[in-house]
C-alpha positions as CSV (number, residue, x, y, z in Angstrom):
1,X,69.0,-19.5,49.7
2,X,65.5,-19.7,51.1
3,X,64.8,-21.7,54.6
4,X,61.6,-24.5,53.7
5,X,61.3,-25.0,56.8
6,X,58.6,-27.6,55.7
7,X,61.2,-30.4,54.3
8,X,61.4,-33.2,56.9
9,X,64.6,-35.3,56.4
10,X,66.3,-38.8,57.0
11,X,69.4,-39.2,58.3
12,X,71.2,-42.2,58.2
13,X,75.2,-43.3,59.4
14,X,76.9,-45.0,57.4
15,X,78.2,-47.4,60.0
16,X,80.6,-49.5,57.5
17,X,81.5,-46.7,56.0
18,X,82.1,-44.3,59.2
19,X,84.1,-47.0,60.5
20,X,86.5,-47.6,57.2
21,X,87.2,-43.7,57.7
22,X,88.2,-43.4,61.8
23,X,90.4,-46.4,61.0
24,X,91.8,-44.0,58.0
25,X,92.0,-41.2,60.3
26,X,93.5,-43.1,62.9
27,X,96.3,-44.3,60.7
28,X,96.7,-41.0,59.2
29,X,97.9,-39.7,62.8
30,X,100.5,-42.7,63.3
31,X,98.3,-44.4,65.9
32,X,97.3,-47.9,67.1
33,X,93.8,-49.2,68.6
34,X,95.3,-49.4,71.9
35,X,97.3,-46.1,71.7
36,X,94.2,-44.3,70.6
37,X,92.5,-46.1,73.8
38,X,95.1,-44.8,75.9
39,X,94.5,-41.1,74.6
40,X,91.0,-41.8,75.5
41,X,91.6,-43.0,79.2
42,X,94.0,-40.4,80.4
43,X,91.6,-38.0,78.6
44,X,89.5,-39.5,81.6
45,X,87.1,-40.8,79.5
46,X,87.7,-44.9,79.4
47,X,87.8,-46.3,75.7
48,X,88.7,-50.0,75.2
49,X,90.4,-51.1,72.7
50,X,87.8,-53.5,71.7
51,X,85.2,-50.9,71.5
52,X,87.7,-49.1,68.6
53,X,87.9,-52.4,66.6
54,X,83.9,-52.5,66.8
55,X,83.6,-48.4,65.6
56,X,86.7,-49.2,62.7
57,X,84.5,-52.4,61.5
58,X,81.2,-50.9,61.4
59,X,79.3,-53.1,64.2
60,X,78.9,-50.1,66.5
61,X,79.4,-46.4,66.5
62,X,81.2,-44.2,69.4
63,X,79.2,-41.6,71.2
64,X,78.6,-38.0,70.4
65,X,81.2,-37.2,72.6
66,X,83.7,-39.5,71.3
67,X,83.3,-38.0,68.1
68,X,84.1,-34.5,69.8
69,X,87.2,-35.7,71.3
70,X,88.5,-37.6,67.7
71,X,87.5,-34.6,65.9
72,X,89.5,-32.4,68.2
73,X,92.3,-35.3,68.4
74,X,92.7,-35.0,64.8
75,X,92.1,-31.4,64.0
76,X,88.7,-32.0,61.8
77,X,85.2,-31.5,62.2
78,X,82.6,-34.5,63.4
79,X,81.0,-34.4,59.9
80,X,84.3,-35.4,58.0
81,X,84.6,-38.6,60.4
82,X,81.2,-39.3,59.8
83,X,79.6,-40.8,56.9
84,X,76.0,-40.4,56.5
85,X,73.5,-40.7,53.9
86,X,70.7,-37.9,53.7
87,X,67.4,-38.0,52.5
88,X,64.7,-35.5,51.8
89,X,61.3,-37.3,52.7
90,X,58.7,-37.8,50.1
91,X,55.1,-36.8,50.7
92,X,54.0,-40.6,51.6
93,X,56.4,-40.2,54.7
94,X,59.3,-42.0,53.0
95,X,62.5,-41.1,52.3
96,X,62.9,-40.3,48.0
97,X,65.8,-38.3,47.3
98,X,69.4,-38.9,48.4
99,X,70.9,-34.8,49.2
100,X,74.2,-34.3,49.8
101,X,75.3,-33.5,53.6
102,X,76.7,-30.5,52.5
103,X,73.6,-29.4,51.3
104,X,71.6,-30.3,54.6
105,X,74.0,-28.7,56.8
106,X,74.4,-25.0,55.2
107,X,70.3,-25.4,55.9
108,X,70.8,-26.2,59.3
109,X,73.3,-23.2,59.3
110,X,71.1,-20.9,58.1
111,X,68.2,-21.7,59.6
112,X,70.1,-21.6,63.0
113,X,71.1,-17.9,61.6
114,X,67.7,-16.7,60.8
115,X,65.7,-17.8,64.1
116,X,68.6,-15.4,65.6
117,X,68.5,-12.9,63.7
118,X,65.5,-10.6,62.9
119,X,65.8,-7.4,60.9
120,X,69.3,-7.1,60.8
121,X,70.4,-7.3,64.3
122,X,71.6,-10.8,65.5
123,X,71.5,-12.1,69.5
């Protein structure tokens, strides 16, 4: 696979989405809004229970961090808890062409590889 490193992309969450799926999550692991809160706050890191129902409904989104700790929590990776719709932009600056996230992130991954490795030899 080549690296264009010339493609510009949109990214856009899902937030409805996203949310439908940490509530599916959450339910997956036999836990309630308030006993997931609880795993936040003695994880020292205060989570109300309030801000859960407003992540689960899609009228907000948790924090990078948060989505570290769930994704640990719940032995995945940030990507399957997230839902997002990615675009390849057009050459009038708008977004044309709906790519699968799959797709955007083994470019990421390989990019990442090749500005790390040069002739062979990796750092």
């Amino acid at each position: 696979m080549s690296i264009h490193t010339n493609i510009d992309w949109y990214v856009e969450i899902n937030q409805v989405a996203t949310g439908k799926r940490l509530r599916e999550m959450r339910l997956a692991h036999h836990m309630t809004q308030q006993q997931l809160a609880d795993v936040f706050t003695n994880a020292r890191d205060f989570m109300s229970r309030r801000a859960i129902i407003r992540a689960e409904t899609g009228r907000g989104l948790f924090s990078m961090p948060h989505f570290k700790f769930l994704a640990v929590l719940y032995g995945c990776t940030i990507d399957e808890l997230i839902v997002a719709n990615v675009f390849r932009i057009g050459e009038h600056g708008e977004p044309d062409q709906l790519v699968p996230a799959a797709y955007l992130l083994s470019y990421f991954f390989n990019a990442v590889l090749e500005s790390v490795c040069v002739k062979g030899t990796c750092f």
